[in-house]
PDB file of N, H, CA, C and O in Angstrom:
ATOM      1  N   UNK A   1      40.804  22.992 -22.746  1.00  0.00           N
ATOM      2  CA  UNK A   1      40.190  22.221 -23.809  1.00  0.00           C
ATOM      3  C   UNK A   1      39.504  23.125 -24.828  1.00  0.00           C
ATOM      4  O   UNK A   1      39.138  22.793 -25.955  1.00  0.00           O
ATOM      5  N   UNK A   2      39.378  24.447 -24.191  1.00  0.00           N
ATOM      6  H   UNK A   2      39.676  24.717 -23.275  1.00  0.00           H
ATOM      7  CA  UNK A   2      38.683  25.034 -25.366  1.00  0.00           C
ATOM      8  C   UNK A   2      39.133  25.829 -25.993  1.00  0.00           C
ATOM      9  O   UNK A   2      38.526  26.521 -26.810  1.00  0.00           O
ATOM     10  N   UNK A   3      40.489  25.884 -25.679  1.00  0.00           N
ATOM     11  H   UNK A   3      40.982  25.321 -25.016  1.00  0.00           H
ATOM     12  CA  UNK A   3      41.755  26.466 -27.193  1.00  0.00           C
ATOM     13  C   UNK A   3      41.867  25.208 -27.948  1.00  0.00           C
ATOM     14  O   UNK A   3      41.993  25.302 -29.168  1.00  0.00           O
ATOM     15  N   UNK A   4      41.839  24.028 -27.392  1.00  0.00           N
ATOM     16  H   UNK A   4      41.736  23.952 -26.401  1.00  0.00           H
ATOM     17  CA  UNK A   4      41.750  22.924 -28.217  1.00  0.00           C
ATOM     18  C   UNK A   4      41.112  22.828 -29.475  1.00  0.00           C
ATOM     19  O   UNK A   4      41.663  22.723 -30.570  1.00  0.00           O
ATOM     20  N   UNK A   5      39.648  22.881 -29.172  1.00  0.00           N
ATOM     21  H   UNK A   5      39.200  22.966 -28.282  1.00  0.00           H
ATOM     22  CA  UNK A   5      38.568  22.830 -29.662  1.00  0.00           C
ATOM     23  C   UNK A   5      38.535  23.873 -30.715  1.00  0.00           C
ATOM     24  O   UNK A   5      37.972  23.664 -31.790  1.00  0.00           O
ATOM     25  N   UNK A   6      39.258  25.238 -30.369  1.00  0.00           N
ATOM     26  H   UNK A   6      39.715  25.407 -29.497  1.00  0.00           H
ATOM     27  CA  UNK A   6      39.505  26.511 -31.624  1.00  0.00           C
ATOM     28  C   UNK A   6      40.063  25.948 -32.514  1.00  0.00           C
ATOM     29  O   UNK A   6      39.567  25.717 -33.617  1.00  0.00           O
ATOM     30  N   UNK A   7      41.431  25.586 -32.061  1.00  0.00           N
ATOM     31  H   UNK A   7      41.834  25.774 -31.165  1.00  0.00           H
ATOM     32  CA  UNK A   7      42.153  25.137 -33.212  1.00  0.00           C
ATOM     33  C   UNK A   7      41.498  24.049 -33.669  1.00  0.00           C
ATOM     34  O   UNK A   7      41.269  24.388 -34.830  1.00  0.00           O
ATOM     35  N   UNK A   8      40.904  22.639 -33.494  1.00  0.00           N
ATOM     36  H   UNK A   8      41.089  22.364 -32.551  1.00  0.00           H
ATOM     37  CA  UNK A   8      40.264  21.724 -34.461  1.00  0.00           C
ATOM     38  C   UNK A   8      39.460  22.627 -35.291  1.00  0.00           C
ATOM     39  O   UNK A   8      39.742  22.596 -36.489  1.00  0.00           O
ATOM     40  N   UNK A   9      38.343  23.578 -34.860  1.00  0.00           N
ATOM     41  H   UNK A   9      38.115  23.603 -33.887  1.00  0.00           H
ATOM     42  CA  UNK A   9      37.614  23.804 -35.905  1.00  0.00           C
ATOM     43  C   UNK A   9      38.089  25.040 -36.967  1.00  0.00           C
ATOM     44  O   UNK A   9      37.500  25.345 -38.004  1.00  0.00           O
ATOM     45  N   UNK A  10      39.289  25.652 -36.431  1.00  0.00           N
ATOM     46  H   UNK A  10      39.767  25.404 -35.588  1.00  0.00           H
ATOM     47  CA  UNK A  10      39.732  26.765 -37.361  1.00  0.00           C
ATOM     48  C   UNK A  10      40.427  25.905 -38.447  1.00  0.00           C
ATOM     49  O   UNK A  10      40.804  26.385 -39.517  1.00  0.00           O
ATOM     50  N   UNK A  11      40.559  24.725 -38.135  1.00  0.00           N
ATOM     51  H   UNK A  11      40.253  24.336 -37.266  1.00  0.00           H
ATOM     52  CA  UNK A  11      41.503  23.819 -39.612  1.00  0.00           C
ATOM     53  C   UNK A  11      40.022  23.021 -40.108  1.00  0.00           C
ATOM     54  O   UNK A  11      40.007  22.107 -40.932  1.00  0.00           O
ATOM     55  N   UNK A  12      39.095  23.443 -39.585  1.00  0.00           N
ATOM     56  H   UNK A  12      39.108  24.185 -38.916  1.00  0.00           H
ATOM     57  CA  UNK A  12      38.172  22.505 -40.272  1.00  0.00           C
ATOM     58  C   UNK A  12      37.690  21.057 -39.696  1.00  0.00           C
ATOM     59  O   UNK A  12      36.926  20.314 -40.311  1.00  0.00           O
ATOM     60  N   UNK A  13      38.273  20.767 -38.383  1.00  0.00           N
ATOM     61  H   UNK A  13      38.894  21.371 -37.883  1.00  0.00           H
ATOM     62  CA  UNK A  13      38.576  19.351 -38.136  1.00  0.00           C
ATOM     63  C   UNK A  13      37.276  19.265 -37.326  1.00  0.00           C
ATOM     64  O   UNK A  13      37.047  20.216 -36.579  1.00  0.00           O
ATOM     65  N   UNK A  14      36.147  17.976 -37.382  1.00  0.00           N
ATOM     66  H   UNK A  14      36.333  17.203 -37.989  1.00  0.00           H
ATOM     67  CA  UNK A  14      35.541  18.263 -36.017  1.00  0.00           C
ATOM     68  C   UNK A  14      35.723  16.603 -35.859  1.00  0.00           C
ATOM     69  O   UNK A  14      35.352  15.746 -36.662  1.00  0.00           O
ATOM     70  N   UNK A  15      36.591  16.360 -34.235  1.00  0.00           N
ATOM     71  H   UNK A  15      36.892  17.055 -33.583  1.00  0.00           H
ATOM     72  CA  UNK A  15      36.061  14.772 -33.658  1.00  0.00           C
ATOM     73  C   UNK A  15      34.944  14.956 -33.457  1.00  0.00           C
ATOM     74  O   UNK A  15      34.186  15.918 -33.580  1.00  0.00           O
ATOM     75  N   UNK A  16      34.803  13.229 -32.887  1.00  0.00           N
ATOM     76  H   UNK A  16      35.419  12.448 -32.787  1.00  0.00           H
ATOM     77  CA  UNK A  16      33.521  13.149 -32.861  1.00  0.00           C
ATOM     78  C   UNK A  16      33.324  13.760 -31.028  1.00  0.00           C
ATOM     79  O   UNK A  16      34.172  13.456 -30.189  1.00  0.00           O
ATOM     80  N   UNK A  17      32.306  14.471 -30.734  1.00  0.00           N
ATOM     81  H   UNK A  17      31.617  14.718 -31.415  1.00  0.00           H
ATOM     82  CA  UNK A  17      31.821  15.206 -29.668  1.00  0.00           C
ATOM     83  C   UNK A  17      31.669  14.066 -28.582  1.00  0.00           C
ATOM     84  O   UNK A  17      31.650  14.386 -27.393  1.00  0.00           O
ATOM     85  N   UNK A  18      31.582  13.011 -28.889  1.00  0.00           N
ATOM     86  H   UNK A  18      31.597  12.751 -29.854  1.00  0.00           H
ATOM     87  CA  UNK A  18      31.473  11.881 -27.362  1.00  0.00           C
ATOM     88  C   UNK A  18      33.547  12.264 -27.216  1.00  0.00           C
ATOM     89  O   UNK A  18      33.976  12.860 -26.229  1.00  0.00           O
ATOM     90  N   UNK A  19      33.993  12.041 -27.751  1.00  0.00           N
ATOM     91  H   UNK A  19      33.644  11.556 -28.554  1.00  0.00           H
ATOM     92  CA  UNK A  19      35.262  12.236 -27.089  1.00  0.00           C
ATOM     93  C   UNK A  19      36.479  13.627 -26.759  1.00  0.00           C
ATOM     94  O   UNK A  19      36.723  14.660 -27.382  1.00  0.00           O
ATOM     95  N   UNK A  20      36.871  13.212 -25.861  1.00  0.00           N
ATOM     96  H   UNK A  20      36.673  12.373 -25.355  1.00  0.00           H
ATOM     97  CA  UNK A  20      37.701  14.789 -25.478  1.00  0.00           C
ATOM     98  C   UNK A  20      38.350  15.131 -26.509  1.00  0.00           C
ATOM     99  O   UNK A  20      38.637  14.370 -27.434  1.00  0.00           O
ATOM    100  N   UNK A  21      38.711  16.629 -26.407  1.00  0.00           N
ATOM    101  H   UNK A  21      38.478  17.246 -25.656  1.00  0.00           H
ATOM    102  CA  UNK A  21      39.235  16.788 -27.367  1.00  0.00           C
ATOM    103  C   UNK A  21      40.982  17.158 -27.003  1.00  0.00           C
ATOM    104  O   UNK A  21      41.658  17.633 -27.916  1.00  0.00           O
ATOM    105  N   UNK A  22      41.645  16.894 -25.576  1.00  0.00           N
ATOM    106  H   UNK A  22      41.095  16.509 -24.835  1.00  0.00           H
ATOM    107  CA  UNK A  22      42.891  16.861 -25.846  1.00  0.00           C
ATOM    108  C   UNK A  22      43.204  15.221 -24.887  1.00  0.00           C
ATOM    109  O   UNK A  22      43.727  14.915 -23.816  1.00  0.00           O
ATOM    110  N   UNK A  23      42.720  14.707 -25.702  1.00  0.00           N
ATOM    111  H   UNK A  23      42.295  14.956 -26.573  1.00  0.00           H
ATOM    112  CA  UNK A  23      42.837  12.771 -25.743  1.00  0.00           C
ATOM    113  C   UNK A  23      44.036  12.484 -26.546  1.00  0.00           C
ATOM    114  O   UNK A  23      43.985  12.547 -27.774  1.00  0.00           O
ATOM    115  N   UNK A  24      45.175  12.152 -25.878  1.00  0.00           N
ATOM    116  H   UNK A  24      45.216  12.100 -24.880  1.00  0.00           H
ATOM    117  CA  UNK A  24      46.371  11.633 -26.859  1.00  0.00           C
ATOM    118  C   UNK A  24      45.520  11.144 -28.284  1.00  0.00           C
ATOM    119  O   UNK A  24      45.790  11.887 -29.228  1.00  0.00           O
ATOM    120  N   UNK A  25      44.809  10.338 -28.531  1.00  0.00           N
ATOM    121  H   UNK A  25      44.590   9.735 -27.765  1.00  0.00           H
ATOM    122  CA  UNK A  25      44.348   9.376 -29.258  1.00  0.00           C
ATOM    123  C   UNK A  25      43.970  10.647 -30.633  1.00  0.00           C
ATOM    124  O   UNK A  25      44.422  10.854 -31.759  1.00  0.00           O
ATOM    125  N   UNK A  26      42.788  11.339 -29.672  1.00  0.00           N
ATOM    126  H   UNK A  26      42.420  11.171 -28.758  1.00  0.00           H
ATOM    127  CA  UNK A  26      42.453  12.755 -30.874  1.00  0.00           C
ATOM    128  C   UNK A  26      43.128  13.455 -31.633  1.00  0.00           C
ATOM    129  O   UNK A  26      42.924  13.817 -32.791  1.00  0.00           O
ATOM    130  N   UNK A  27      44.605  13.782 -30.379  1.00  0.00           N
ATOM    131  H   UNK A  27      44.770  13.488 -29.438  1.00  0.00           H
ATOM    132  CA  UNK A  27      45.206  14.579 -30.802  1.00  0.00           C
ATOM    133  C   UNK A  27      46.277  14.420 -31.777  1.00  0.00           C
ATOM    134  O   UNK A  27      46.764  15.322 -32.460  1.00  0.00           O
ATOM    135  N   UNK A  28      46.691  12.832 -31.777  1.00  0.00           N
ATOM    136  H   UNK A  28      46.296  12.100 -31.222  1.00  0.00           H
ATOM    137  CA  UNK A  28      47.235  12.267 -33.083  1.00  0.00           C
ATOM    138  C   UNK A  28      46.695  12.062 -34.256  1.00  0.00           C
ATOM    139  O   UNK A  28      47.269  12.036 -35.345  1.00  0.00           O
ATOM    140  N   UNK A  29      45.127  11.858 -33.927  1.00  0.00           N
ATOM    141  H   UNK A  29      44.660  11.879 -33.042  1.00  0.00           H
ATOM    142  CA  UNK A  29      44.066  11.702 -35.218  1.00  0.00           C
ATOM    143  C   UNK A  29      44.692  13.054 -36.328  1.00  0.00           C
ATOM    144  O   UNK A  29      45.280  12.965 -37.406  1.00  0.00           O
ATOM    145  N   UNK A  30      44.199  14.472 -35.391  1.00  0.00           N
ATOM    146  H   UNK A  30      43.721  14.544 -34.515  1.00  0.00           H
ATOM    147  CA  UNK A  30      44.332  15.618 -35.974  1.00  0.00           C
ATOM    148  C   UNK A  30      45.620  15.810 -36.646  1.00  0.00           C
ATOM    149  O   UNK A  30      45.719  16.329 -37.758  1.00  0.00           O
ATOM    150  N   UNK A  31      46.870  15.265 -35.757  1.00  0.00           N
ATOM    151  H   UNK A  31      46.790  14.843 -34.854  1.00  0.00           H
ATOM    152  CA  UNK A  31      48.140  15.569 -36.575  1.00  0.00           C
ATOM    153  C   UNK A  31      48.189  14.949 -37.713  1.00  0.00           C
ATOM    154  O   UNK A  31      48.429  15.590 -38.737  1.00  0.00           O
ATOM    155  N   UNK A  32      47.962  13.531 -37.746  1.00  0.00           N
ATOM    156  H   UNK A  32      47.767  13.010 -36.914  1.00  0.00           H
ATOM    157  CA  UNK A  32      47.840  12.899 -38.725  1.00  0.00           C
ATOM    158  C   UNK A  32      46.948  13.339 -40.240  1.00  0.00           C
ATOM    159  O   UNK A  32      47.309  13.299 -41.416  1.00  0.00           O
ATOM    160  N   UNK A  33      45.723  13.738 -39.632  1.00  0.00           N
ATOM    161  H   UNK A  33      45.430  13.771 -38.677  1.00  0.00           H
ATOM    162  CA  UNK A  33      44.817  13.878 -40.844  1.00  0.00           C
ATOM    163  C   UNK A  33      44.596  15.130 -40.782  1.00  0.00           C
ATOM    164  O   UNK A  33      43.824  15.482 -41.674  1.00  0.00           O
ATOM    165  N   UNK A  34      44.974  16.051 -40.043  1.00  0.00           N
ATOM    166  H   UNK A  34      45.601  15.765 -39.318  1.00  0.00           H
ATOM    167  CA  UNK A  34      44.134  17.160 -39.966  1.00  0.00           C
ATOM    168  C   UNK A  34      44.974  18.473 -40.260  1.00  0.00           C
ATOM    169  O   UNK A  34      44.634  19.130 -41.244  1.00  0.00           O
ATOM    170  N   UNK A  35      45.817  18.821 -39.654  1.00  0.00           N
ATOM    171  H   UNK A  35      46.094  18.288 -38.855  1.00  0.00           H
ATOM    172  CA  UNK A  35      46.934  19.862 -39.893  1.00  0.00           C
ATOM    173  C   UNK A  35      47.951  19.422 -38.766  1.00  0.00           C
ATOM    174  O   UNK A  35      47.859  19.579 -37.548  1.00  0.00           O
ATOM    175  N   UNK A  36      49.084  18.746 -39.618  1.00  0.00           N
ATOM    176  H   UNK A  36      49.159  18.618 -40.607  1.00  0.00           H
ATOM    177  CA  UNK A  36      50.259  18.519 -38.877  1.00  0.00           C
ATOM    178  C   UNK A  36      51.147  19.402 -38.402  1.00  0.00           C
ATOM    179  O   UNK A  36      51.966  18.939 -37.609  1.00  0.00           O
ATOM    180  N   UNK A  37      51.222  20.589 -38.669  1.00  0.00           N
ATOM    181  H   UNK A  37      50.557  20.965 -39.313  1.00  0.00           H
ATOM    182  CA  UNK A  37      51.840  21.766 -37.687  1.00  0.00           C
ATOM    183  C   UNK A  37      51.245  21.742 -36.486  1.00  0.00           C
ATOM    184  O   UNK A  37      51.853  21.527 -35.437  1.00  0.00           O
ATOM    185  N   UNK A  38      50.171  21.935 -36.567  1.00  0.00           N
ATOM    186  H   UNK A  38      49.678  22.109 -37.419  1.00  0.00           H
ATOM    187  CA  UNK A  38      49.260  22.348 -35.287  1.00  0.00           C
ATOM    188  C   UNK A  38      49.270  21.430 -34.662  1.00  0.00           C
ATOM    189  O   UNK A  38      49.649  21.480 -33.492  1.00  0.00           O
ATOM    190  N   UNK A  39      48.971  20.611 -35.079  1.00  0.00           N
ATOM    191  H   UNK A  39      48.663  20.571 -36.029  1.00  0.00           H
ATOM    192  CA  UNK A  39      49.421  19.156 -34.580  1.00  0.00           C
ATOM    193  C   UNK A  39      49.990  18.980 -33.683  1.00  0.00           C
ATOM    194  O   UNK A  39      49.575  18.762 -32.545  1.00  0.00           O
ATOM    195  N   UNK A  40      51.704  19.093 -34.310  1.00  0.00           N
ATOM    196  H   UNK A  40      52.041  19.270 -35.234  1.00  0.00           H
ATOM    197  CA  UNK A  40      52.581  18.694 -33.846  1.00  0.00           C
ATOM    198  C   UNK A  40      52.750  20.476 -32.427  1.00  0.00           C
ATOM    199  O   UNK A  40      53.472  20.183 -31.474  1.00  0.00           O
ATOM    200  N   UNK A  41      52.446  21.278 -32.390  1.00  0.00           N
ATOM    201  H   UNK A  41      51.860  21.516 -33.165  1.00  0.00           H
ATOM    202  CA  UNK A  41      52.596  22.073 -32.033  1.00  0.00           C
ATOM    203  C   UNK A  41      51.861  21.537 -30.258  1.00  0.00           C
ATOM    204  O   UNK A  41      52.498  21.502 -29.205  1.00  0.00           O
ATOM    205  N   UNK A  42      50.284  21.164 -30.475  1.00  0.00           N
ATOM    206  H   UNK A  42      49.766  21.192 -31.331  1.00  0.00           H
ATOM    207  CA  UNK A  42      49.591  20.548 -29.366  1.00  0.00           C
ATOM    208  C   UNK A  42      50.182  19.546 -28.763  1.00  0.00           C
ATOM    209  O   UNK A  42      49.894  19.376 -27.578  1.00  0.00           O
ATOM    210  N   UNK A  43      51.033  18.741 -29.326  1.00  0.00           N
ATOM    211  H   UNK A  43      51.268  18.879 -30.288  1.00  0.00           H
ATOM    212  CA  UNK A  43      51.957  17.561 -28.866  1.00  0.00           C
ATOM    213  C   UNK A  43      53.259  17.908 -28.309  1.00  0.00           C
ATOM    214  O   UNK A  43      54.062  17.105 -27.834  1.00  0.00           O
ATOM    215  N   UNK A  44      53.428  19.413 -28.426  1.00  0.00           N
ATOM    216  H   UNK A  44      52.776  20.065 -28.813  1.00  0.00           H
ATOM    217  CA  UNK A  44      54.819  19.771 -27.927  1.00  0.00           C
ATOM    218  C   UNK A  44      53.916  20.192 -26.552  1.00  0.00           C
ATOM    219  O   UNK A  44      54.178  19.585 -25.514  1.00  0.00           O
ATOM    220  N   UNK A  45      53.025  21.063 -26.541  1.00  0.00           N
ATOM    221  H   UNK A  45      52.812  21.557 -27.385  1.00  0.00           H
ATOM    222  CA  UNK A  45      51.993  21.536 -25.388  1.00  0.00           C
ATOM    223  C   UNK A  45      51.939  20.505 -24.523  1.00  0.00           C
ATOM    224  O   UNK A  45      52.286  20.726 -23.363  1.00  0.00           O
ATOM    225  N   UNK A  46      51.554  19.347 -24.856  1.00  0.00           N
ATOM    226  H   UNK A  46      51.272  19.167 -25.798  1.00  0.00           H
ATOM    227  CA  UNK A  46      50.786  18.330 -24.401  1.00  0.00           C
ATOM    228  C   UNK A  46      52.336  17.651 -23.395  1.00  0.00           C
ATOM    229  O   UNK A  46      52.407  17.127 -22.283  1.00  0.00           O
ATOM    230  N   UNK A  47      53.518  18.031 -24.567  1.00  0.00           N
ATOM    231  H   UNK A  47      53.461  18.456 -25.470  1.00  0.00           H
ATOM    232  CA  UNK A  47      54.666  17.099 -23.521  1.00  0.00           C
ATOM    233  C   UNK A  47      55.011  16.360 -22.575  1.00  0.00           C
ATOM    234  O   UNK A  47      55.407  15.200 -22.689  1.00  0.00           O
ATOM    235  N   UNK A  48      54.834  17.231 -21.162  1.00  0.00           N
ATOM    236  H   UNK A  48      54.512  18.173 -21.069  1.00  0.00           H
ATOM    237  CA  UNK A  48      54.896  16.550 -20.136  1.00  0.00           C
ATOM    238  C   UNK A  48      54.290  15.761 -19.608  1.00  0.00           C
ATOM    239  O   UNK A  48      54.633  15.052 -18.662  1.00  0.00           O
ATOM    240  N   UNK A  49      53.039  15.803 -20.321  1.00  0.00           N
ATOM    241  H   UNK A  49      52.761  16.379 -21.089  1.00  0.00           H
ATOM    242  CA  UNK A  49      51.994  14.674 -19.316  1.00  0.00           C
ATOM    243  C   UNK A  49      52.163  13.600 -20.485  1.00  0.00           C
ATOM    244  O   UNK A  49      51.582  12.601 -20.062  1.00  0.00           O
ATOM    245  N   UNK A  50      52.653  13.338 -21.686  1.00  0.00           N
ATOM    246  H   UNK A  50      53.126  14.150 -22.030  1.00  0.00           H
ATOM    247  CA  UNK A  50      52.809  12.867 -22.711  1.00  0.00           C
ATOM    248  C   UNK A  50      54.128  11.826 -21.918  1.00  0.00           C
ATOM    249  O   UNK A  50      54.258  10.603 -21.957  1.00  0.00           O
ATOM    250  N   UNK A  51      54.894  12.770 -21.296  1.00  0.00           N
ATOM    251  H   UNK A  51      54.789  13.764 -21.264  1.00  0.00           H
ATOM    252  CA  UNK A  51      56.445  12.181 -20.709  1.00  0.00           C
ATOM    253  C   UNK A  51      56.039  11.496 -19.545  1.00  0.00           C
ATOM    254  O   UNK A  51      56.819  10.722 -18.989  1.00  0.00           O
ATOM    255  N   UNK A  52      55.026  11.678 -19.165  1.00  0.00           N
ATOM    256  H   UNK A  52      54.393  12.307 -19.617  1.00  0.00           H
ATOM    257  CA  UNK A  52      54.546  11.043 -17.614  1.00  0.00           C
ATOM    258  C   UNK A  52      54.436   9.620 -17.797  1.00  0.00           C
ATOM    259  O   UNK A  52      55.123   8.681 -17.397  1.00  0.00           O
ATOM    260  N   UNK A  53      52.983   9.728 -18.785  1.00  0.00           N
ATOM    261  H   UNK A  53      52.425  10.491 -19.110  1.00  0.00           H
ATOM    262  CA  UNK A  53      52.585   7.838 -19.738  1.00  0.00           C
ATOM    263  C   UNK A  53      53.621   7.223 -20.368  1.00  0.00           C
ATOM    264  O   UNK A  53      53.484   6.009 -20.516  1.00  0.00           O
ATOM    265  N   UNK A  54      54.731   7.776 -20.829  1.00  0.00           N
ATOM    266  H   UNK A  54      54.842   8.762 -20.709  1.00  0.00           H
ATOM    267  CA  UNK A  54      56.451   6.998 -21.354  1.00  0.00           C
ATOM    268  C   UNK A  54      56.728   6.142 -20.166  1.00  0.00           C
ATOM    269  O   UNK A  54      56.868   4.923 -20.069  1.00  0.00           O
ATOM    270  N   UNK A  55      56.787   7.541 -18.889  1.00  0.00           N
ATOM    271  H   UNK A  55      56.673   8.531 -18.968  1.00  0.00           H
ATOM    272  CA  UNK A  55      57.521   7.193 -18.216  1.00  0.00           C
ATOM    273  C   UNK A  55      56.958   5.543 -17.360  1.00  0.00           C
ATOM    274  O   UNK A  55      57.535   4.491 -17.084  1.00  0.00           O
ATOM    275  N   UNK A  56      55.925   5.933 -17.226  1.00  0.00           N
ATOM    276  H   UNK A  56      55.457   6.788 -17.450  1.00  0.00           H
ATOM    277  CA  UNK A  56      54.588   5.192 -16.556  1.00  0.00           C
ATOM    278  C   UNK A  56      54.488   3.893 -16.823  1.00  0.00           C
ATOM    279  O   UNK A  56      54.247   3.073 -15.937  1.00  0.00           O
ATOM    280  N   UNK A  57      54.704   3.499 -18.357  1.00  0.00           N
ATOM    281  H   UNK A  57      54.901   4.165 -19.077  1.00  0.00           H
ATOM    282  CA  UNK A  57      54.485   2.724 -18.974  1.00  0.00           C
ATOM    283  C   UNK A  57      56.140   1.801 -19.169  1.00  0.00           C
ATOM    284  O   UNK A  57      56.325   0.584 -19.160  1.00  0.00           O
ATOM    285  N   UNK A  58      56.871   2.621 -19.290  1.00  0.00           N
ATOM    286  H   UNK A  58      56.721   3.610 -19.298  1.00  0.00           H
ATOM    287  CA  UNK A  58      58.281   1.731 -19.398  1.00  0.00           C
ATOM    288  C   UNK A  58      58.538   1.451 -17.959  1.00  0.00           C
ATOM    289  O   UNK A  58      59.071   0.343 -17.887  1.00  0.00           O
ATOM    290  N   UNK A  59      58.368   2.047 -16.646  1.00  0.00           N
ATOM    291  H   UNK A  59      57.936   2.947 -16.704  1.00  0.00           H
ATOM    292  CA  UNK A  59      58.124   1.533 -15.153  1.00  0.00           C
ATOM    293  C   UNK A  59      56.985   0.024 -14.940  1.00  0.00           C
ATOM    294  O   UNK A  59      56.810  -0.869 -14.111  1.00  0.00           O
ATOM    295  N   UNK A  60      56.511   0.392 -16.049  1.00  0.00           N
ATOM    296  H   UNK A  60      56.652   1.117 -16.723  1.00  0.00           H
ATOM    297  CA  UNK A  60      55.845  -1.389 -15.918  1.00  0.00           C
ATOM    298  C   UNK A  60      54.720  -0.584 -14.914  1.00  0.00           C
ATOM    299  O   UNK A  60      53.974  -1.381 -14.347  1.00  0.00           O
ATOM    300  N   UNK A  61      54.471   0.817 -14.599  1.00  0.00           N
ATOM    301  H   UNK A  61      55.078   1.465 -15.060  1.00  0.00           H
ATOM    302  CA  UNK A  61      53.197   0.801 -13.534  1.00  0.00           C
ATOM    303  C   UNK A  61      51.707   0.709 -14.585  1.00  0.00           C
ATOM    304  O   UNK A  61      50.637   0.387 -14.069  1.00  0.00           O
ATOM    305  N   UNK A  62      51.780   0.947 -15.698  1.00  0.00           N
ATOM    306  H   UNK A  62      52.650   1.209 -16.117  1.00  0.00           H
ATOM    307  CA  UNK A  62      50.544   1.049 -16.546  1.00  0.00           C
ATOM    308  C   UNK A  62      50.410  -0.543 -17.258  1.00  0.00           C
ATOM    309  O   UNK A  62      50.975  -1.625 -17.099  1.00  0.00           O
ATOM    310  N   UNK A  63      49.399  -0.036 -18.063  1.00  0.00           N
ATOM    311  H   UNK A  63      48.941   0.843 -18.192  1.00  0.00           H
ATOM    312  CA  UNK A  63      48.891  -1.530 -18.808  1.00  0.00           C
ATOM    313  C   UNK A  63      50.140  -1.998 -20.074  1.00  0.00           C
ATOM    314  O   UNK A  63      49.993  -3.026 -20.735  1.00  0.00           O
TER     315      UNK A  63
END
C-alpha cells in the first residue's frame, strides 16, 4: 500500500485518508481523475484479485 500511496501523491492525487488506498473503488477514482496511465498500470497490478471478484460475482457467490 505504500508504493500505492507514492504514486497517488507523486501525480498530486490525495484520497481521502479514512479510505485504503488500493480499494478497487480508489483505484478507479485515480484512473479516472487522476493519471490514467498509472492508473491503468495499478489495475493491471491489481489483476488477479480484480479476476477473483469477476469471477466471484458471475458464480453468484458475492452480492
Amino acid at each position: 500500500m505504500t508504493r500505492v500511496k507514492e504514486i497517488y501523491a507523486a501525480c498530486g492525487w490525495r484520497p481521502d485518508p479514512a479510505e485504503l488506498p488500493d480499494h478497487l473503488a480508489v483505484v478507479l477514482e485515480f484512473t479516472a481523475g487522476g493519471d490514467a496511465v498509472r492508473g491503468q498500470r495499478l489495475l493491471e497490478t491489481f489483476q488477479p484479485g480484480i479476476e477473483l471478484l469477476r469471477a466471484a460475482l458471475h458464480d453468484g457467490r458475492g452480492p
